[in-house]
C-alpha positions, 0 to 999 in steps of 0.5 A: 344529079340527084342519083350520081349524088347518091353514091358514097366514094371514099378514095380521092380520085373516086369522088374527083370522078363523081364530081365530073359526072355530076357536072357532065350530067348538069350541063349536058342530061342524063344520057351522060351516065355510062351503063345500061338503061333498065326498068325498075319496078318499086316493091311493095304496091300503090297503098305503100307508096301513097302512104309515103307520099302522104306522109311527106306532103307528096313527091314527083320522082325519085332517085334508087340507090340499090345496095350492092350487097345481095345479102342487104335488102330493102329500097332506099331513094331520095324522094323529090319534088320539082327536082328538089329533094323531098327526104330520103326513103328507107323501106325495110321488111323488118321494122328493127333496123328502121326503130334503131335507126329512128330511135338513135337520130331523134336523140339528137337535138336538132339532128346536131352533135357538137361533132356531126350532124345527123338527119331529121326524121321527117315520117315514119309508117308501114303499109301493104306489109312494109316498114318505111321512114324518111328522113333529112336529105344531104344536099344533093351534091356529092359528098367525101369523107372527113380528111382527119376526123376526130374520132375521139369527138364523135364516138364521144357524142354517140356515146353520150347520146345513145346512153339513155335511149338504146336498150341495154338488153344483156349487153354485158358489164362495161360495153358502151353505145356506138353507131355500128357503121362508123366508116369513112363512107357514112361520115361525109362532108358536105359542103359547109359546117359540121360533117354528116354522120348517116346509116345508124341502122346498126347502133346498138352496145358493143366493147369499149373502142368498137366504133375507133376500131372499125372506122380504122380497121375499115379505112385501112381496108380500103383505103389503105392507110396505116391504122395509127396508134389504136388504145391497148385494150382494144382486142375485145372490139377487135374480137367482136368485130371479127365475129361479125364480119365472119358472118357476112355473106361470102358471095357478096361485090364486097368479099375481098373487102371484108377478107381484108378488113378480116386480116386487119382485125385478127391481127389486133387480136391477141395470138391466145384470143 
């Protein structure tokens, strides 16, 4: 249960589906999942996994979600004890995104925004070479996109949350935090109060607009609903979004995705960009 929980459907038959495996794998058990039964062997070695297990107080099982794309590596999997979820592990090789990701939630104040939530984190360390961190599990139930979210109110928080603790670097003049992964698929409801907003893996400073623009841009891909009236000056995100998404892996599950995303983007670009 835990495991089908782990997946992060957006079109509304998708999730309905979710909803009926979660409920077929609650009464009846696991052999209701449809697939190949296979063997996982956990990277890393024992040390990094103690580790893990210390800084949490201990864990009895645990539930893989292995990302589709063959170009984004490292484990992530909710940690559970006696069947309830102990915190959801990341274990990166290289410690950047996960100082991102760390240094963007703790800015939170118990992990809440007036527009979203986010999750605690609940341990950091590295071990056998290895960087991992747990953070606050989402309950463990399957959970869909905001239906009209306000975009305009969490790109505000993220912004006024992020000023102070995200280095500048040599962004230019004008840019502004964002989350990076501003996608129907990573702000989630989940059961009762404000929605979860995850995966910050990516925040960094980007061109006015950048989060509005890739949450519409995303959601028209691949959902296909209509993008709404976006600001005027938005070709700047629109450009650096383009750039970025260019750079993605060709040969990845998600290649036609990105192909729209790409069409939708320089679309918004002006014709002399």
């Amino acid at each position: 249960m835990a495991g089908v929980s782990l997946l992060t459907k957006s079109k509304p038959v998708a999730v309905a589906a979710q909803w009926a495996l979660y409920g077929a794998v609650a009464v009846v058990g696991p052999r209701m999942l449809p697939g190949a039964r296979t063997s996982w062997e956990a990277p890393g070695d024992a040390s990094l996994w103690q580790d893990v297990a210390d800084g949490v107080g201990g864990f009895d099982g645990l539930a893989v979600y292995e990302r589709p794309q063959a170009s984004r590596t490292g484990v992530a999997a909710v940690l559970l004890r006696a069947g309830h979820p102990v915190g959801f592990l990341k274990v990166r090789e290289d410690a950047g995104e996960l100082d991102r990701e760390e240094r963007a939630l703790r800015a939170f104040a118990n992990g809440c925004s007036p527009a979203f939530r986010v999750p605690l984190v609940l341990g950091r360390g590295e071990a056998a070479g290895s960087h991992w961190m747990v953070i606050e599990a989402m309950p463990p139930r399957p959970a869909r996109p905001v239906r009209k979210p306000d975009l305009a109110g969490v790109v505000e928080a993220v912004q006024e949350a992020l000023g102070s603790v995200l280095p500048r670097g040599d962004a230019p003049e004008g840019w502004r935090p964002m989350h990076g992964d501003l996608t129907a698929w990573n702000l989630r409801v989940c059961g009762r109060g404000l929605p979860w907003l995850i995966d910050w893996e990516d925040a960094a400073w980007a061109p006015p607009h950048a989060d509005l623009v890739y949450h519409r841009a995303t959601t028209s891909a691949a959902l296909g609903a209509p993008l709404g009236t976006l600001p005027p000056d938005v070709s700047e995100a629109a450009a650096f979004w383009t750039e970025r998404v260019a750079r993605r892996a060709g040969g990845d599950h998600d290649a036609a995705l990105n192909q729209r995303l790409l069409d939708i983007l320089r679309a918004l670009r002006p014709t002399n960009a």
